[in-house]
N, C-alpha and C positions, 0 to 999 in steps of 0.2 A: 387314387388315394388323395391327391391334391385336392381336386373337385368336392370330395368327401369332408376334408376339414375347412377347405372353406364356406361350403356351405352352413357346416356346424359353427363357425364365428360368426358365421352375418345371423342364423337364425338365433344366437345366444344374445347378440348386439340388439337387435330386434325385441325381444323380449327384456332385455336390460333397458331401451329405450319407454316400453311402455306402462314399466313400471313410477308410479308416479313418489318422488322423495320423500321422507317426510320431514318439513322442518319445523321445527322447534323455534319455538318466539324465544328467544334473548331479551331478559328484564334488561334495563339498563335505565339509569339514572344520572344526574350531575350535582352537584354543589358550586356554589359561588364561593372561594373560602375567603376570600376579602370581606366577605359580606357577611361569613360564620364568623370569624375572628372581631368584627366591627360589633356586632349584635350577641352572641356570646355572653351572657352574664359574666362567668370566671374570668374572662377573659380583659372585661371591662372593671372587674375590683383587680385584677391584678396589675393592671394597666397604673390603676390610682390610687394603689397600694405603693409603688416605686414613685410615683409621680408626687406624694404627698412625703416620702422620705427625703426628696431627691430637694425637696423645697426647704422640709426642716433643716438639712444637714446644709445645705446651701445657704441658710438663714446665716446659719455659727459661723459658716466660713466668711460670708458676706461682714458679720461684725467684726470680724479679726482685721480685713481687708480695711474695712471703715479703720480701723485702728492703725492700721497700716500709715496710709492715706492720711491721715492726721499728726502722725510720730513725723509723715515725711515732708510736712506742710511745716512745723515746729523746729524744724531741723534747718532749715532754708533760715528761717530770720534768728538760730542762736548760733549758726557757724560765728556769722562775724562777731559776733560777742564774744566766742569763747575759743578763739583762736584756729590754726590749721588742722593742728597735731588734734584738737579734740574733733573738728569736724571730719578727719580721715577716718579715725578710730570709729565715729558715730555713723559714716557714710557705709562706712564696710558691712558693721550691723544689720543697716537697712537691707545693705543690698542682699544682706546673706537673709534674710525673714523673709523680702521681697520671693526670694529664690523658693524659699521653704513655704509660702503661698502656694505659690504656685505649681508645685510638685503635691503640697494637698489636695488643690482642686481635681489633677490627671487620678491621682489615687481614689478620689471620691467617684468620680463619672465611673473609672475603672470599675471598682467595688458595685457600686451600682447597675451596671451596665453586664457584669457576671452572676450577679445573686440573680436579676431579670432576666437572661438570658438563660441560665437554668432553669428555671422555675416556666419560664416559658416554652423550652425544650420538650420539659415535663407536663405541660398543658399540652402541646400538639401529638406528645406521642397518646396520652389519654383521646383525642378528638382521636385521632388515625383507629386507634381501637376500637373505642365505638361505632364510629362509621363500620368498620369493617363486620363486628356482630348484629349492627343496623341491615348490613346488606346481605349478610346468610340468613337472619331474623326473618327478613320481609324478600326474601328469594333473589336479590337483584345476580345477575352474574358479574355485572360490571357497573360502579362510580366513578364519574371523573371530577375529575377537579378542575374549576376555571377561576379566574382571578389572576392573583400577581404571578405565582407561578402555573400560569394554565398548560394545562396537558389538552383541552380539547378547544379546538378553531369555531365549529359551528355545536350547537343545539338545540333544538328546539325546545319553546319552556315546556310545554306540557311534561318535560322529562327532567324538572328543576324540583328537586328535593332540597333544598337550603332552608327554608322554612321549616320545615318537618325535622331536619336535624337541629335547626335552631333552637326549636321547642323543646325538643326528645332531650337536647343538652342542658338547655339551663332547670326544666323537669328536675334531671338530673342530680344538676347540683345543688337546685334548693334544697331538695329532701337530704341528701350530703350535707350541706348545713344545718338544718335542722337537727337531723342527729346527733350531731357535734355539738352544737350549744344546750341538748339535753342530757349529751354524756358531761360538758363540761359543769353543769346546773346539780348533778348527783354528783360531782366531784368535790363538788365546793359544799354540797350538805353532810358532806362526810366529814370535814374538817370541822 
């Protein structure tokens, strides 16, 4: 009875052995996303969309500071003029504007630095989406991602899709804008 089954597993192994597998190719592809985020249209108006706020609003603060800076230049040659008691009273002032500067500026960067950060949030989870119906779309089973935060160590280019999603994205959002400035062009002929 032994003899019997093991004959029956070596002749089963035997025929398991000469069965040949079949494998299936695995699409797979990568992105550079330092290189999608750099190149990226949206990415680069929104980039200089904060970058051109962050100078305006900087400009006002800068004049206030200029103004600062001159009260506290004025202040130095009318102490001894106008005695102790007014230069205490007029030093406190300062110091207290000084103060209130300077809690503008953390509040501007701050401000700044969250309206950006959202809206940037909201850009990469839009790229992650796309990529991901990019890659059912065109069959990949698997994208990685290399750059600042790289998932993958080696790959070979012939398997770099950064280009193609570069395209496929700002594509994208020209026609997105287009649209918009023809919804906004009927909006305004209606008024």
């Amino acid at each position: 009875m032994k003899k019997v089954l093991l004959i029956i597993a070596i002749s089963i192994s035997v025929v398991a052995c000469n069965k040949t597998a079949e494998v299936k190719e695995v699409k797979t592809a990568y992105i550079d996303t330092s290189e999608l985020m750099k190149e990226y249209t949206e990415a680069k108006d929104l980039e200089a969309k904060y970058k051109a706020q962050s100078e305006e609003k900087g400009r006002q603060l800068d004049a206030e500071i200029k103004r600062f800076k001159q009260d506290a230049a004025n202040f130095q040659s009318q102490a001894q003029a106008n005695g102790q008691e007014w230069a205490q009273k007029r030093a406190a002032e300062l110091q207290k504007r000084e103060q209130q500067l300077g809690y503008a500026q953390q509040a501007l960067a701050q401000q700044l630095q969250q309206e950006s950060g959202a809206e940037m949030d909201s850009l990469i989870s839009g790229v992650k989406k796309f990529i991901k119906d990019y890659g059912k779309k065109n069959g990949y089973a698997y994208i990685y991602g290399t750059g600042d935060a790289a998932s993958v160590l080696y790959a070979e280019d012939k398997y770099d899709i950064t280009k193609e999603i570069i395209k496929a994205l700002n594509d994208k959002y020209k026609a997105t804008a287009k649209s918009e400035d023809k919804a906004d062009e009927k909006t305004e002929e209606k008024k």
